[in-house]
Z-matrix of the N, CA and C atoms (Angstrom, degrees):
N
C 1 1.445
C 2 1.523 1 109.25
N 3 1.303 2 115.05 1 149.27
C 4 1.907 3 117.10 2 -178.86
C 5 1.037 4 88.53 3 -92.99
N 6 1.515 5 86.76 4 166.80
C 7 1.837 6 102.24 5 -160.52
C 8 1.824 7 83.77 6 -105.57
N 9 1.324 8 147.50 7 -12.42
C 10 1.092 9 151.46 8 171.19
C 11 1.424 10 118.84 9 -121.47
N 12 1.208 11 103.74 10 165.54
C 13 1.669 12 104.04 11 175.47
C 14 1.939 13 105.63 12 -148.96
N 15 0.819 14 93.56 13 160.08
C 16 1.612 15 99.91 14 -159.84
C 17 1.798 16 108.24 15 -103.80
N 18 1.644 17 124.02 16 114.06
C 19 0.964 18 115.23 17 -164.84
C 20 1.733 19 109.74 18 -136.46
N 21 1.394 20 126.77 19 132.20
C 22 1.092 21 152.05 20 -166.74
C 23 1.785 22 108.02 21 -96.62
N 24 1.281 23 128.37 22 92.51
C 25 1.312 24 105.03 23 174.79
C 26 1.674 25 102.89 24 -106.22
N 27 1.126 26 116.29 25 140.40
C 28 1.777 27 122.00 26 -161.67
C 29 1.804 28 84.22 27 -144.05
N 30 2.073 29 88.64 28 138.32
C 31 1.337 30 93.32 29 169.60
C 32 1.490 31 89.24 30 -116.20
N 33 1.816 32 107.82 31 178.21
C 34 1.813 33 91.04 32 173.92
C 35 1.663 34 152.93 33 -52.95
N 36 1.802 35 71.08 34 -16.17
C 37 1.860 36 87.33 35 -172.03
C 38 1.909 37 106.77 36 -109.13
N 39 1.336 38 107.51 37 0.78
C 40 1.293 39 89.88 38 -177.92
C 41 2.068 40 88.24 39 -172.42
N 42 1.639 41 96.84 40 157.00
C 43 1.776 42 103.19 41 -176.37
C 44 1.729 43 84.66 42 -94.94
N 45 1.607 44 109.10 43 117.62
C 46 1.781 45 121.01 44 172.37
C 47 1.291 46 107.25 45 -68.46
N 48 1.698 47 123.44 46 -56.75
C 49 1.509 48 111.36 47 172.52
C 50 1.458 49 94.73 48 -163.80
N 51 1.762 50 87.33 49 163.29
C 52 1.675 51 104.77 50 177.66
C 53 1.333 52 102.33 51 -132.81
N 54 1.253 53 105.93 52 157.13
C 55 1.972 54 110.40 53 161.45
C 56 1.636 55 96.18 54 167.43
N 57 1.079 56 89.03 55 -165.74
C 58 2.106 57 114.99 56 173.19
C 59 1.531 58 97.21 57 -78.79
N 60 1.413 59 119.26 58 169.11
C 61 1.349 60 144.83 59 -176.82
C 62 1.044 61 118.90 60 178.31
N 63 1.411 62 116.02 61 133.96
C 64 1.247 63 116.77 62 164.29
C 65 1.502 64 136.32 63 -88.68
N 66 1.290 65 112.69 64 7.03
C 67 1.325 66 124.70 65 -157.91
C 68 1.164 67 108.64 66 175.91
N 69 1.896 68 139.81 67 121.47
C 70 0.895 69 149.91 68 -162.86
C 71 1.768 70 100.68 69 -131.38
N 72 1.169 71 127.39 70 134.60
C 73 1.265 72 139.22 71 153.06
C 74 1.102 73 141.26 72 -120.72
N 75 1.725 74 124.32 73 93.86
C 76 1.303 75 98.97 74 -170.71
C 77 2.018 76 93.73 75 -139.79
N 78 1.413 77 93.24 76 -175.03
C 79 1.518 78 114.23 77 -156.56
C 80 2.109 79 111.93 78 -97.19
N 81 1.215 80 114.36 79 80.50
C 82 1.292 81 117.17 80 -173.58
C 83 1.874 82 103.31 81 -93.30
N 84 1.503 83 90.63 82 175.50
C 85 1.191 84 116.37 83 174.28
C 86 1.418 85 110.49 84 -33.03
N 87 1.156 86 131.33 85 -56.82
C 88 1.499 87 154.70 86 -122.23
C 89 1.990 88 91.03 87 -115.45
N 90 1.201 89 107.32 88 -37.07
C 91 1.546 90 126.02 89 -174.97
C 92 1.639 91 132.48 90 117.13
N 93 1.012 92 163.29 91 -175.67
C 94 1.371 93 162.54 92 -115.48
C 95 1.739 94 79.13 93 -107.10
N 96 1.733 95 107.12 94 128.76
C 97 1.489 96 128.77 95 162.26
C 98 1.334 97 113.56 96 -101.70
N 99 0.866 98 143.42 97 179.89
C 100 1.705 99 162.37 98 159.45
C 101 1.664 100 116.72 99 -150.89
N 102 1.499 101 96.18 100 105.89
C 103 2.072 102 88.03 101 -177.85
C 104 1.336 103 93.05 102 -122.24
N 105 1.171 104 118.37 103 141.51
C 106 1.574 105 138.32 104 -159.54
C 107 1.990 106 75.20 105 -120.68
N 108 1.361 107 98.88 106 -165.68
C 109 1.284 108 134.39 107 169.73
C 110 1.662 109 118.79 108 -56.63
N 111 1.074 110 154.59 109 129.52
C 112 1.118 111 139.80 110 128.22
C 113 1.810 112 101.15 111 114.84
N 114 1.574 113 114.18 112 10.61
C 115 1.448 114 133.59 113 -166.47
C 116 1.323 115 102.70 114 -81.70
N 117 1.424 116 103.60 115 149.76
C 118 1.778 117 98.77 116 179.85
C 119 1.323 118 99.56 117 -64.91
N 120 1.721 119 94.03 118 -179.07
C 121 1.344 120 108.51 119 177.00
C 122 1.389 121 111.28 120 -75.43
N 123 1.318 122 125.68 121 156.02
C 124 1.245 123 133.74 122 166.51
C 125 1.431 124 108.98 123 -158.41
N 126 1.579 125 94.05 124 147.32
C 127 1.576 126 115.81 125 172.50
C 128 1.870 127 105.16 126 -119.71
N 129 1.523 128 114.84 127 116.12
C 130 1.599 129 102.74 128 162.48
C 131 1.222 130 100.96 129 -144.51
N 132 1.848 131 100.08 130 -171.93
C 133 1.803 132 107.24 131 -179.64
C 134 1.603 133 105.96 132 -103.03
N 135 1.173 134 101.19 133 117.60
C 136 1.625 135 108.27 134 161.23
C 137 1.588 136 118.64 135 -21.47
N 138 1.152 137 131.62 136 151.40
C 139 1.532 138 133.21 137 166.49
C 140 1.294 139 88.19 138 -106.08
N 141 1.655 140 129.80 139 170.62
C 142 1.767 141 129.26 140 144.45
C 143 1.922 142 87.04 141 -84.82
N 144 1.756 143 78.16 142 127.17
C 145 1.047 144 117.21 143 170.59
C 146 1.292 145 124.66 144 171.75
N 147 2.079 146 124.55 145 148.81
C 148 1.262 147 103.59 146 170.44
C 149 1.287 148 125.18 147 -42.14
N 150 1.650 149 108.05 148 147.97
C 151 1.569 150 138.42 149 117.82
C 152 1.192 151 155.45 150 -25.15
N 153 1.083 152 134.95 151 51.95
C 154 1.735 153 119.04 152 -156.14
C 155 1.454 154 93.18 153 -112.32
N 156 1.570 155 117.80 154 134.29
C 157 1.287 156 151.25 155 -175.42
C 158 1.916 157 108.66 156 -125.24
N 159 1.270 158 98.51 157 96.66
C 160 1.614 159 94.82 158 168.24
C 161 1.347 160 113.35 159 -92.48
N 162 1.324 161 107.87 160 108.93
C 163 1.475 162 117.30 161 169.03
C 164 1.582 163 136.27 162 -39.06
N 165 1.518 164 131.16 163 135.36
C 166 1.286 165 100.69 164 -178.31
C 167 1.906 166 108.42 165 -80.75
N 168 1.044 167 126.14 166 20.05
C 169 1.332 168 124.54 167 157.50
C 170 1.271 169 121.63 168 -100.26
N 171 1.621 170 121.70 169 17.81
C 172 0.941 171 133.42 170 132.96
C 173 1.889 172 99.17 171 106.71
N 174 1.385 173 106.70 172 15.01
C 175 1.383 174 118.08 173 -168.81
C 176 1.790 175 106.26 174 -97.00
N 177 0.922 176 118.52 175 165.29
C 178 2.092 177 127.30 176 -179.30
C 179 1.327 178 96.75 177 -105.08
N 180 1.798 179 137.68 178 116.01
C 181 1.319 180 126.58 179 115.00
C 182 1.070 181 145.16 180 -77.22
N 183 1.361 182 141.71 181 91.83
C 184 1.488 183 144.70 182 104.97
C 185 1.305 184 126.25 183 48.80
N 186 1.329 185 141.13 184 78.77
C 187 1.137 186 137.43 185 160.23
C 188 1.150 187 149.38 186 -117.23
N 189 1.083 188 147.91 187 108.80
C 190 1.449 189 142.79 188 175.19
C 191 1.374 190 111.00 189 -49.56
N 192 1.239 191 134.74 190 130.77
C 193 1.684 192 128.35 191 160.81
C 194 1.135 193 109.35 192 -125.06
N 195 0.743 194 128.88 193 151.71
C 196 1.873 195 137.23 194 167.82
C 197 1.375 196 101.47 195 -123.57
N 198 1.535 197 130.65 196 109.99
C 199 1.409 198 125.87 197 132.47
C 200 2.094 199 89.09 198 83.10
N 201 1.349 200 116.94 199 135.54
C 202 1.275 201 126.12 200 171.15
C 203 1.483 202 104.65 201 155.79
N 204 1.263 203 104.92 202 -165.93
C 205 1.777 204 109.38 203 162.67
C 206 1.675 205 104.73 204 -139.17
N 207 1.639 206 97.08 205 169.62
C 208 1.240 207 116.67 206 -165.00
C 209 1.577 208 99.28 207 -116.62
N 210 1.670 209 128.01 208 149.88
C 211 0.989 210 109.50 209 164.03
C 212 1.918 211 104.55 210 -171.66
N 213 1.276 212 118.79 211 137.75
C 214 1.534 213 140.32 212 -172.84
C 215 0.834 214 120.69 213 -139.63
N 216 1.701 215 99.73 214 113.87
C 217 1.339 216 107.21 215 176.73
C 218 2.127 217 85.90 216 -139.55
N 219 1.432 218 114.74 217 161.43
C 220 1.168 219 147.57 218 -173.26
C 221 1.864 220 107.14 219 21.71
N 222 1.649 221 111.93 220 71.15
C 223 1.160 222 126.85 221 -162.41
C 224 2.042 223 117.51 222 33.55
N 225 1.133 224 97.09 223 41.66
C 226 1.521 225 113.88 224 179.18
C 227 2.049 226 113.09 225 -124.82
N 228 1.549 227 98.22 226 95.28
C 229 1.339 228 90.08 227 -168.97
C 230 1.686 229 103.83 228 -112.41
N 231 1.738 230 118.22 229 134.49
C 232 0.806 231 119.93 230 -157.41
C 233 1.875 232 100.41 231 -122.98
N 234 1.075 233 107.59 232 131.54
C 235 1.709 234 119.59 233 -169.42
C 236 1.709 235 104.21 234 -115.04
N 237 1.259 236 132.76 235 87.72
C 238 1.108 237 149.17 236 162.16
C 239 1.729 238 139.28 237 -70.10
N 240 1.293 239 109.74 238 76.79
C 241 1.636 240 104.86 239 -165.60
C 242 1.008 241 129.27 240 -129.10
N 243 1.124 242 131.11 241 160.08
C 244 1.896 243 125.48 242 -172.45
C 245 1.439 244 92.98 243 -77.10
N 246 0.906 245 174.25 244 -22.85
C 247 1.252 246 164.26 245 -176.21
C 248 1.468 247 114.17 246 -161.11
N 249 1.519 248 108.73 247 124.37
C 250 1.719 249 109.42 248 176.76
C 251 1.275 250 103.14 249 -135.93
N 252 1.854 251 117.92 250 124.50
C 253 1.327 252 122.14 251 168.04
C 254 1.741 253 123.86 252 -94.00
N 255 1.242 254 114.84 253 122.26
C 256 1.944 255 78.00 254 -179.41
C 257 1.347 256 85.65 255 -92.10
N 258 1.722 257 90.56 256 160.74
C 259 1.988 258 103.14 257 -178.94
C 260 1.172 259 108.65 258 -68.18
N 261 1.434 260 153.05 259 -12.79
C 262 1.428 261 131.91 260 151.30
C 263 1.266 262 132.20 261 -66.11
N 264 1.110 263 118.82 262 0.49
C 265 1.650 264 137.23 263 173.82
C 266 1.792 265 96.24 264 -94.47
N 267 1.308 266 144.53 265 -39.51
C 268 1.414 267 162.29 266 -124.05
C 269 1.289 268 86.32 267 -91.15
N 270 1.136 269 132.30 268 102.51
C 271 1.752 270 124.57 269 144.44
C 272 1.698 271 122.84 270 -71.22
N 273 1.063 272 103.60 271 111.36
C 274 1.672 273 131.77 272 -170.70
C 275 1.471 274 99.50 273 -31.56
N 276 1.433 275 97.29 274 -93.90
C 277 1.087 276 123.43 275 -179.36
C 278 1.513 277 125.40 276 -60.49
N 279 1.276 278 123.96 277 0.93
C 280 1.990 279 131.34 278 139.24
C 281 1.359 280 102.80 279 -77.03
N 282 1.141 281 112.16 280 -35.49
C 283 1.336 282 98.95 281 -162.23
C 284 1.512 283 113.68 282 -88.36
N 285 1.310 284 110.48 283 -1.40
C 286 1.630 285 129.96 284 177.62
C 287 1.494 286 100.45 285 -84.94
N 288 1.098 287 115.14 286 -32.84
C 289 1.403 288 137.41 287 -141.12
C 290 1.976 289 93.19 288 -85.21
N 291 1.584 290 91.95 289 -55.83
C 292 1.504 291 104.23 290 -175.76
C 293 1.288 292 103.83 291 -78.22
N 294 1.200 293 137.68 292 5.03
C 295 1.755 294 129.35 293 176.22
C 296 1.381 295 80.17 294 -83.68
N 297 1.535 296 125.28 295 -73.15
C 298 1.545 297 127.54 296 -174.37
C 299 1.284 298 112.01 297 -11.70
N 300 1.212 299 117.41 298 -56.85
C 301 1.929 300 119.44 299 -152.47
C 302 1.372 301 86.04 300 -92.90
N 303 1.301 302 131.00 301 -38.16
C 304 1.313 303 118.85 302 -150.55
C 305 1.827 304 96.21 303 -88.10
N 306 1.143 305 100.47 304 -17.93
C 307 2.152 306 92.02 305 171.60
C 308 1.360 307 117.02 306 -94.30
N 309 2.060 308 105.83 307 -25.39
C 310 1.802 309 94.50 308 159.48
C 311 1.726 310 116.62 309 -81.21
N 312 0.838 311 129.38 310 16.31
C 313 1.422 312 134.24 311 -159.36
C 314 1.551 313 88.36 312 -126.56
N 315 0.956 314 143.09 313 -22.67
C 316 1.837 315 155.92 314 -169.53
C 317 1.490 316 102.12 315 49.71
N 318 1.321 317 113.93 316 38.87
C 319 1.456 318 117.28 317 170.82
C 320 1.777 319 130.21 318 -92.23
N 321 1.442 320 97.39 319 92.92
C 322 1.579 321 120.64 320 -153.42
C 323 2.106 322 96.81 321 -56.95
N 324 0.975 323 111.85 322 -66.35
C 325 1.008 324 117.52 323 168.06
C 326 1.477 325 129.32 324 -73.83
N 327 1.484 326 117.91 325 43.28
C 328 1.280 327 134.74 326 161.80
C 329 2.012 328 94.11 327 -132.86
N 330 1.469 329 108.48 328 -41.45
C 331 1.149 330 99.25 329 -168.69
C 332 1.753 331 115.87 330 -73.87
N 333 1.030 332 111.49 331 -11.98
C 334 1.412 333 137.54 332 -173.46
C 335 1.380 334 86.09 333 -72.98
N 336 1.642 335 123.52 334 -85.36
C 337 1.070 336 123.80 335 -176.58
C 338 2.035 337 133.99 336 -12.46
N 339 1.887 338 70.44 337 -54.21
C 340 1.726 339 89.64 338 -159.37
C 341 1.796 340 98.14 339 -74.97
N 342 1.618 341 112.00 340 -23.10
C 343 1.322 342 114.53 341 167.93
C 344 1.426 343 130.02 342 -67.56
N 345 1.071 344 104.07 343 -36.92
C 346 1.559 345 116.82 344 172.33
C 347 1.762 346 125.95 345 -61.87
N 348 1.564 347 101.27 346 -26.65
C 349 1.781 348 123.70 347 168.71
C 350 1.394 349 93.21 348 -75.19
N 351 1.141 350 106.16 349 -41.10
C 352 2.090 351 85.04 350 -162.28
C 353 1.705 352 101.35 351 -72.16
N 354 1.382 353 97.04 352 -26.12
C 355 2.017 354 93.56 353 -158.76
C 356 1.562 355 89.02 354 -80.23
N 357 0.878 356 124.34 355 -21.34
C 358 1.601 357 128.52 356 165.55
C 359 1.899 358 104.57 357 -46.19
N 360 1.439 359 97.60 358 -60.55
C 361 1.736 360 98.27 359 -151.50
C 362 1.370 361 89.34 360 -64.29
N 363 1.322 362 118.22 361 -69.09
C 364 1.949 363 125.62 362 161.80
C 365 1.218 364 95.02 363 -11.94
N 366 1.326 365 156.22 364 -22.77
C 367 1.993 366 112.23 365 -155.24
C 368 1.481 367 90.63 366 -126.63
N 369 2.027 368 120.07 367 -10.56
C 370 1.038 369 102.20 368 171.95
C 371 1.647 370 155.05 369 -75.10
């Protein structure tokens, strides 16, 4: 088994990050995955929800995703989504800002959004 696995996270308009990892976590259809190294293959659909990417230099990435798919095959894991924030890019307080409008506005899928950035900045 490799002691790393090699992972690509791409939103539509731009690739957010690449490198080695040892450990991937993210939030599908089915509910919260974890694929380490040496994991079967899998194909699923993203939930919006954080990202967390443990680096093999031993560092945490942070991500916001909204909506995409996930998929691993030969320690190559690929994270596909209409929109990906990492939480150091995340402005707090817009993004506090847009839960506001988006729960007086009763806009479920704005408030979702603006929830999914904060649980981002939280997990980093």
């Amino acid at each position: 088994m490799a002691a790393e696995l090699h992972v690509e996270l791409v939103a539509a308009d731009r690739q957010v990050w690449s490198g080695e990892a040892t450990l991937v976590v993210a939030r599908t259809t089915s509910g919260d995955i974890g694929v380490m190294p040496g994991h079967q293959p899998l194909l699923g659909v993203l939930e919006s929800g954080p990202v967390t990417i443990r680096t093999s230099a031993g560092e945490t990435v942070v991500a916001a995703v909204h909506g995409g798919f996930i998929s691993f095959a030969d320690n190559k894991l690929s994270l596909l989504a209409e929109i990906v924030e990492l939480a150091d890019e995340i402005d707090v307080q817009r993004a506090e800002r847009a839960l506001e409008r988006a729960k007086s506005a009763a806009d479920a899928g704005a408030e979702r959004r603006a929830d999914v950035r904060l649980r981002a900045v939280a997990t980093r």
